[in-house]
C-alpha positions as CSV (number, residue, x, y, z in Angstrom):
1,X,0.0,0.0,0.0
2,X,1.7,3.7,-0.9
3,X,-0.1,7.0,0.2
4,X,-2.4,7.1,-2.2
5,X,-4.4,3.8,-1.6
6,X,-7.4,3.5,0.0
7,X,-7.2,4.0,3.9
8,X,-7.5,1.0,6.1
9,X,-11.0,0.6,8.6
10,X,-9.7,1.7,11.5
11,X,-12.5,-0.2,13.1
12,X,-11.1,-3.5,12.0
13,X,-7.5,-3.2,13.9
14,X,-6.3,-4.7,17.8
15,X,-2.5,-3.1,17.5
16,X,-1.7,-0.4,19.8
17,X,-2.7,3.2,18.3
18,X,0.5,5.1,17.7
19,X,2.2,6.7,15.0
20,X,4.1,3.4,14.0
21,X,0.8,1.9,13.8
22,X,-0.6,4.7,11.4
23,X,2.6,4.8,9.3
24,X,2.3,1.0,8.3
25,X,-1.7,1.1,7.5
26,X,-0.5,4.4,5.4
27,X,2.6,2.6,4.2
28,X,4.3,6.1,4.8
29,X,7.1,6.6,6.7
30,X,7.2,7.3,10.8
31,X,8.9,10.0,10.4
32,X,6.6,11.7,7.7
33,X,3.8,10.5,10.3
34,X,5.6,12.0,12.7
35,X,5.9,15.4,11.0
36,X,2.3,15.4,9.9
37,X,1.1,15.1,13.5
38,X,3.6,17.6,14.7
39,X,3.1,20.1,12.3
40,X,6.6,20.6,11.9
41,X,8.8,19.8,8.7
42,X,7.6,19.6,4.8
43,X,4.7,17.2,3.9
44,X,2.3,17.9,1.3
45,X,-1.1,18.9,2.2
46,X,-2.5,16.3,0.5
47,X,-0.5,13.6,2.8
48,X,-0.7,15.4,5.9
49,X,-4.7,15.8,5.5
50,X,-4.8,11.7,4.5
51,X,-2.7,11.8,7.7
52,X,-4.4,13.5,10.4
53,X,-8.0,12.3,8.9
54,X,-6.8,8.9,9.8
55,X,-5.0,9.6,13.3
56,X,-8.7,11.7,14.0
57,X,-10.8,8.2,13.4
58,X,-8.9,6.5,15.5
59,X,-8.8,8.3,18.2
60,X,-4.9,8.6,18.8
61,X,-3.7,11.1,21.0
62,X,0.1,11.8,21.3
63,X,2.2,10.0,24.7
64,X,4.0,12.8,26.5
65,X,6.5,10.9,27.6
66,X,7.7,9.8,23.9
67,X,7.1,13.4,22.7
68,X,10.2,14.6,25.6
69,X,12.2,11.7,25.2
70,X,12.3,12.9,21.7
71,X,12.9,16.5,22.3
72,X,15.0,17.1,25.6
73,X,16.5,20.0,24.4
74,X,13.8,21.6,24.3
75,X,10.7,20.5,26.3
76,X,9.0,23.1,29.2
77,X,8.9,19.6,31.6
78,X,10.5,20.3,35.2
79,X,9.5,17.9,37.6
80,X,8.5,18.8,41.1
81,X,9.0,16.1,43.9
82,X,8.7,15.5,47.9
83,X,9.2,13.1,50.2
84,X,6.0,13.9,52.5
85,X,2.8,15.8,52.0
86,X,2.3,17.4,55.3
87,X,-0.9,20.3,55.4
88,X,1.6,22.7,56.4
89,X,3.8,24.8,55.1
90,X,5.3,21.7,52.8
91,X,2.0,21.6,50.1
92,X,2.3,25.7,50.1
93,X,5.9,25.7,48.8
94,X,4.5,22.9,45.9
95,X,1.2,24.6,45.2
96,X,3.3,27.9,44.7
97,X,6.1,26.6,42.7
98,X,3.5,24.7,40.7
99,X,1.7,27.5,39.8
100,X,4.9,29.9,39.7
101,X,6.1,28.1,37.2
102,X,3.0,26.8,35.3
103,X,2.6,30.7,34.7
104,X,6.1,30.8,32.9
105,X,4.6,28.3,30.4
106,X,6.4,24.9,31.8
107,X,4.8,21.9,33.0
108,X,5.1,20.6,36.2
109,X,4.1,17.4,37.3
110,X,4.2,16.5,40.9
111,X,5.8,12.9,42.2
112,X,5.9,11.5,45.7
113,X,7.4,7.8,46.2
114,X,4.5,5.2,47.0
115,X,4.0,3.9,50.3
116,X,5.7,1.1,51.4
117,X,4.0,-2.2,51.3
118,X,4.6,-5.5,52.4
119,X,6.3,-6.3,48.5
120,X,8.2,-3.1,48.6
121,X,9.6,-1.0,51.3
122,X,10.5,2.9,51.4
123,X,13.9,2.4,50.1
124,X,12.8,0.7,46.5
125,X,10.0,3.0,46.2
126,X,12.0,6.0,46.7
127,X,14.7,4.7,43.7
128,X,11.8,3.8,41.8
129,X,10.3,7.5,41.5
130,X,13.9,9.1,40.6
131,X,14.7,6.5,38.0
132,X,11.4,6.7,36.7
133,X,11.9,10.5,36.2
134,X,15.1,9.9,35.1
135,X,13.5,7.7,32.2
136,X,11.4,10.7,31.3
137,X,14.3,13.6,30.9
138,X,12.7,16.7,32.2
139,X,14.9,19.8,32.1
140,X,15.0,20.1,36.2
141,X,14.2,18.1,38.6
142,X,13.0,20.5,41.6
143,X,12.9,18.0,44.8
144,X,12.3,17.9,48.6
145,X,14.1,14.6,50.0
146,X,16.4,15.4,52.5
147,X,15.5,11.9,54.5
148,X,16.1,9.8,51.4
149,X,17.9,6.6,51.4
150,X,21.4,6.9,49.2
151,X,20.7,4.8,46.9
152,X,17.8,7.3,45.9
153,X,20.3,10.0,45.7
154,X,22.6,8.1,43.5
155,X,19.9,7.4,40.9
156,X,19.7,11.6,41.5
157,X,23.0,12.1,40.5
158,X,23.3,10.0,37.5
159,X,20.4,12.4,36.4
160,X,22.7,15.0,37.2
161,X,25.6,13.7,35.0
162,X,23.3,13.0,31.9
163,X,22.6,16.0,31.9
164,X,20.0,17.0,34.1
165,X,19.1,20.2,36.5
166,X,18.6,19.4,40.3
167,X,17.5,22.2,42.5
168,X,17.0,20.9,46.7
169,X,14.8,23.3,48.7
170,X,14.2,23.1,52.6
171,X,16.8,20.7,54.3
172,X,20.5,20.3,52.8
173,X,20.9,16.7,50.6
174,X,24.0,14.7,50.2
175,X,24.0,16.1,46.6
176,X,26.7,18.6,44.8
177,X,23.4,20.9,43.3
178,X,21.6,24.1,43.5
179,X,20.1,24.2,47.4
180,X,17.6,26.6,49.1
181,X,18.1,25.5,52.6
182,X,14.7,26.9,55.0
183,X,17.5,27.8,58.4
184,X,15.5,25.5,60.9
185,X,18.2,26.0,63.1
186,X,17.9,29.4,63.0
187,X,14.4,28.9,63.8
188,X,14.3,27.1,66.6
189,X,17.2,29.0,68.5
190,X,15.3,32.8,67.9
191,X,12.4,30.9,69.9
192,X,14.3,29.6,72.6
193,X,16.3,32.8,73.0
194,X,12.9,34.9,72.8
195,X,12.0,32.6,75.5
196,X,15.4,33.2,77.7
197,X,15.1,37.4,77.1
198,X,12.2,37.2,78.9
199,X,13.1,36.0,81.9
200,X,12.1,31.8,81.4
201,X,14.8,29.9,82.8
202,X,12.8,26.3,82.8
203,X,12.3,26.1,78.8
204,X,10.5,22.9,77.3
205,X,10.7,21.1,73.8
206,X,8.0,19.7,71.3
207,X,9.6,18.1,68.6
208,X,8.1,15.2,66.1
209,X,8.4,11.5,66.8
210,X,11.4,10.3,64.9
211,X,11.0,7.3,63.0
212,X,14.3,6.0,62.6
213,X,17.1,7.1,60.5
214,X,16.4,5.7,56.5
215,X,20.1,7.1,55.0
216,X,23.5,7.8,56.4
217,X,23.7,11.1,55.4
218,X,20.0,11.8,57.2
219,X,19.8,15.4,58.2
220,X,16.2,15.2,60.0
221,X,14.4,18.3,61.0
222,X,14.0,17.6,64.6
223,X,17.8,16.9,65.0
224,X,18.1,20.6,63.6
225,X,15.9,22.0,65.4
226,X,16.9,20.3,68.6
227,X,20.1,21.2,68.2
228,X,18.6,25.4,67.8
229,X,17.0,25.1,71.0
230,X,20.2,23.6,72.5
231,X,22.7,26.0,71.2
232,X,20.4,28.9,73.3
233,X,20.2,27.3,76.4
234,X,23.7,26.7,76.6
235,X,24.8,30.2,76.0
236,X,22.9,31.2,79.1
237,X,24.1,28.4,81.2
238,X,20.9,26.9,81.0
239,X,20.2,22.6,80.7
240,X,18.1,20.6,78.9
241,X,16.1,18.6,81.4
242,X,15.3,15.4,79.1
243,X,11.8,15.2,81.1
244,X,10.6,18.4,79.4
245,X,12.0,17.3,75.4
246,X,8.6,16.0,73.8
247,X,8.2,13.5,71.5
248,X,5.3,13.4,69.9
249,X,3.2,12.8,66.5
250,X,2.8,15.4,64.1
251,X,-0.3,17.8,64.0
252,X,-3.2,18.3,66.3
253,X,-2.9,14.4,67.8
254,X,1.0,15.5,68.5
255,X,-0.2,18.5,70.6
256,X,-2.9,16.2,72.6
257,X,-0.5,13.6,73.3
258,X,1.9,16.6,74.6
259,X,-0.5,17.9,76.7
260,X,-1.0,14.8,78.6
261,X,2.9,14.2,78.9
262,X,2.9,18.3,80.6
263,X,0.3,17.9,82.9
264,X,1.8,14.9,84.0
265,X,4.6,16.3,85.5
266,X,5.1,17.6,89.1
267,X,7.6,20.4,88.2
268,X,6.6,22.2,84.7
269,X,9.1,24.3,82.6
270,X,7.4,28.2,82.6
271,X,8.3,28.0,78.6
272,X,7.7,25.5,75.8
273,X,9.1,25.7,71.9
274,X,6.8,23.7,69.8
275,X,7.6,22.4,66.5
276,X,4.8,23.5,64.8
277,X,1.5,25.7,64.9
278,X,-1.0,23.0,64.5
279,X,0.9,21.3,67.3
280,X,1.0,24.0,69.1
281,X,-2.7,24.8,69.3
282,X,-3.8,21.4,70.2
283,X,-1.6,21.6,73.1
284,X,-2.7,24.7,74.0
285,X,-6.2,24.1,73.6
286,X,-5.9,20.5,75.7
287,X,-4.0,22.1,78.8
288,X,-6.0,25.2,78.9
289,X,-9.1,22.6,79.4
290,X,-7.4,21.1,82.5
291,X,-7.0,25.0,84.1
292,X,-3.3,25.7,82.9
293,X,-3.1,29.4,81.8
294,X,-1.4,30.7,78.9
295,X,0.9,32.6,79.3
296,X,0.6,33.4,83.0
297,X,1.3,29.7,83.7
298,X,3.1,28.6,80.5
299,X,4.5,30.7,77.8
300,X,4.7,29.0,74.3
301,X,6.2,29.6,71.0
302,X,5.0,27.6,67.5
303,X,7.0,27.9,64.5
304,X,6.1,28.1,61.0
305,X,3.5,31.0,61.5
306,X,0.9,29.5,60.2
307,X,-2.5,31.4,59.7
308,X,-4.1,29.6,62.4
309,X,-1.3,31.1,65.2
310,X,-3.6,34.1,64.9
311,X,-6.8,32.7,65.7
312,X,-5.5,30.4,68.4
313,X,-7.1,30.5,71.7
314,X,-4.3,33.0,72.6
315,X,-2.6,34.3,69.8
316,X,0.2,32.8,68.9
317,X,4.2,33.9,69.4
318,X,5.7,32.1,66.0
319,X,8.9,31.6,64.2
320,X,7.8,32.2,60.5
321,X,8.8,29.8,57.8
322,X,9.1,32.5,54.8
323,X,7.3,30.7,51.9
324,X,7.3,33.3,48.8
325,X,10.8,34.1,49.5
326,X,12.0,30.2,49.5
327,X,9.8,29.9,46.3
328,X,10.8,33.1,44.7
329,X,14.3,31.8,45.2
330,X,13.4,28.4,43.9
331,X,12.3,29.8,41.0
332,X,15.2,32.5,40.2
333,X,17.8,30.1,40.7
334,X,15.8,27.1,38.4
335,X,15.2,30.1,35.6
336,X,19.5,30.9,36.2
337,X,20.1,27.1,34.9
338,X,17.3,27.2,32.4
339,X,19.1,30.3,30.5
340,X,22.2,28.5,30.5
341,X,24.0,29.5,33.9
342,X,27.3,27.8,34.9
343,X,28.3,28.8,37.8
344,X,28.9,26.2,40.6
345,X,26.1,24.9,42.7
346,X,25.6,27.2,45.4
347,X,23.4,27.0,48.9
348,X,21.4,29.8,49.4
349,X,20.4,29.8,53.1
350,X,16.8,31.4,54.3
351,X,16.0,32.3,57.6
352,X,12.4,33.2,59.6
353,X,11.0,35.8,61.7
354,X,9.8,35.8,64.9
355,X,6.3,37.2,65.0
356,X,5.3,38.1,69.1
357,X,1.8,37.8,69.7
358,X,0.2,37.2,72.9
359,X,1.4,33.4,74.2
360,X,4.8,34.6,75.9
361,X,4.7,36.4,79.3
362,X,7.6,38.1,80.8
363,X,8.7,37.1,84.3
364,X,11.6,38.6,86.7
365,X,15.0,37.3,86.5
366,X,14.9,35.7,89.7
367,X,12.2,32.8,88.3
């Protein structure tokens, strides 16, 4: 059959529908098929009509994936990923760089690894997503996976050295790439020393459960900010009492399960760091219940500064996580690489503000 025979029933066929397919019932070449669908490239109107007539009946749509494997150089593909979705401040930074970059005209399709299961666990699912998105050769790979196992890292780096773009936002990664590092830290040591310049000498700590360590080169955000919180004390003389360090689940059932561990105790510290807002309110709300008041009996300070620190049952003293600037910087520095920037990776650090509201009270020195 040439291009001018009669075209085939597409009705009649059980192959696949793709452009091979339509080049042999055609009897044209893929690569004329190919141009004819893409509108690019010089086919005569008469076979590119025949052409897309035929694709039309049967229904075929083009893959996206063959259509950048076939163009890296120049898809709009970058390829946003995270290790977690938590209702915090984590999904703001994707929605925003989603949409922040959707706006510039690139696609960007979000990937987290699957849970594990009893036929694969956390480390194969996590190698699994990167060499899957390896397979697909976006421009960048924009990624939040500082608790990754290694071997996911290396499957990272061979993207690297193919070719690819690697930006890391919010906790450092074992990786030699572009990094916008959120200065938790930072964070938790303005609290603390908030705390300290008020007068609070007995200063608690409500930090996430950790669920063991899942790489070597883990750098976990309750080790960072524990180690914050620390670096305050100790410059006033001040020690961690390991009866006031909470450990807890994340959220609202963190804060509840804190406030049962406080109001246990016979001798409470007069100031509590909390890792989080939503944590923070359930405690608050929880011990407030059993007659504790805040902040004539307990001062506290969330972090993040979340919207709902405002409407807590007393407004809420925060360490703000600075979203549009983390983004904004995301964004800038993945735009650099895009236009062709060289220059050697580089860490750009960001650090929070503390936002006083009405949780801390100030008590003498001699307390």
């Amino acid at each position: 059959m040439n291009s001018t025979d009669k075209t085939p029933d597409a009705n009649t066929t059980s192959k696949p529908i793709s452009i091979g397919y339509i080049a042999e019932a055609l009897g044209i070449h893929k690569s004329t098929v190919s141009l004819a669908l893409s509108g690019k490239g010089r086919v005569s109107p008469v076979t590119r009509e025949k052409i897309m007539a035929f694709a039309e009946e049967l229904g075929y749509r083009p893959d996206p994936l063959a259509q950048r494997l076939a163009s890296r150089s120049t898809n709009r593909v970058v390829c946003l990923c995270s290790g977690s979705l938590d209702p915090g401040r984590g999904m703001e930074k994707i929605a925003l760089i989603q949409s922040t970059l959707t706006g510039l005209d690139i696609e960007v399709p979000f990937y987290t690894p699957a849970k594990a299961t009893e036929h694969r666990d956390t480390k194969e699912a996590q190698v699994t997503m990167f060499r899957q998105l390896r397979r697909q050769r976006p421009q960048a790979i924009i990624c939040s996976v500082h608790a990754f196992h290694d071997e996911a890292f290396a499957e990272l780096e061979r993207y690297q050295q193919e070719g690819g773009i690697v930006i890391s936002y919010d906790l450092p990664i074992p990786l030699n790439c572009d990094q916008v590092v959120f200065d938790r830290f930072d964070n938790a040591y303005q609290g603390a020393h908030y705390l300290l310049e008020r007068g609070h000498r007995h200063l608690g700590l409500g930090i996430s459960r950790l669920v063991g360590a899942r790489t070597s080169n883990i750098n976990t955000t309750q080790n960072t900010r524990a180690a914050g919180f620390r670096k305050a004390l100790s410059e006033r003389g001040e020690e961690v009492h390991a009866e006031w360090v909470f450990e807890n689940d994340t959220h609202e059932r963190g804060g509840a399960e804190m406030a049962r561990h406080f109001l246990e105790l016979e001798k409470r510290p007069t100031g509590l760091c909390i890792v989080n807002d939503y944590v923070a309110l359930a405690f608050m709300v929880e011990v407030m219940r059993a007659g504790v008041r805040i902040p004539e009996d307990v001062s506290v300070i969330g972090y993040d500064d979340l919207p709902i620190a405002s409407y807590c049952p007393v407004p809420l003293t925060s360490v703000s996580q600075p979203v549009n600037e983390i983004v904004d910087t995301v964004v800038r520095v993945l735009t650099e690489r895009l236009e062709g920037d060289n220059q050697p990776p580089r860490t750009i650090t960001i650090k929070g503000n503390l936002i006083e509201r009405q949780s801390v009270a100030s008590l003498p020195d001699t307390i």
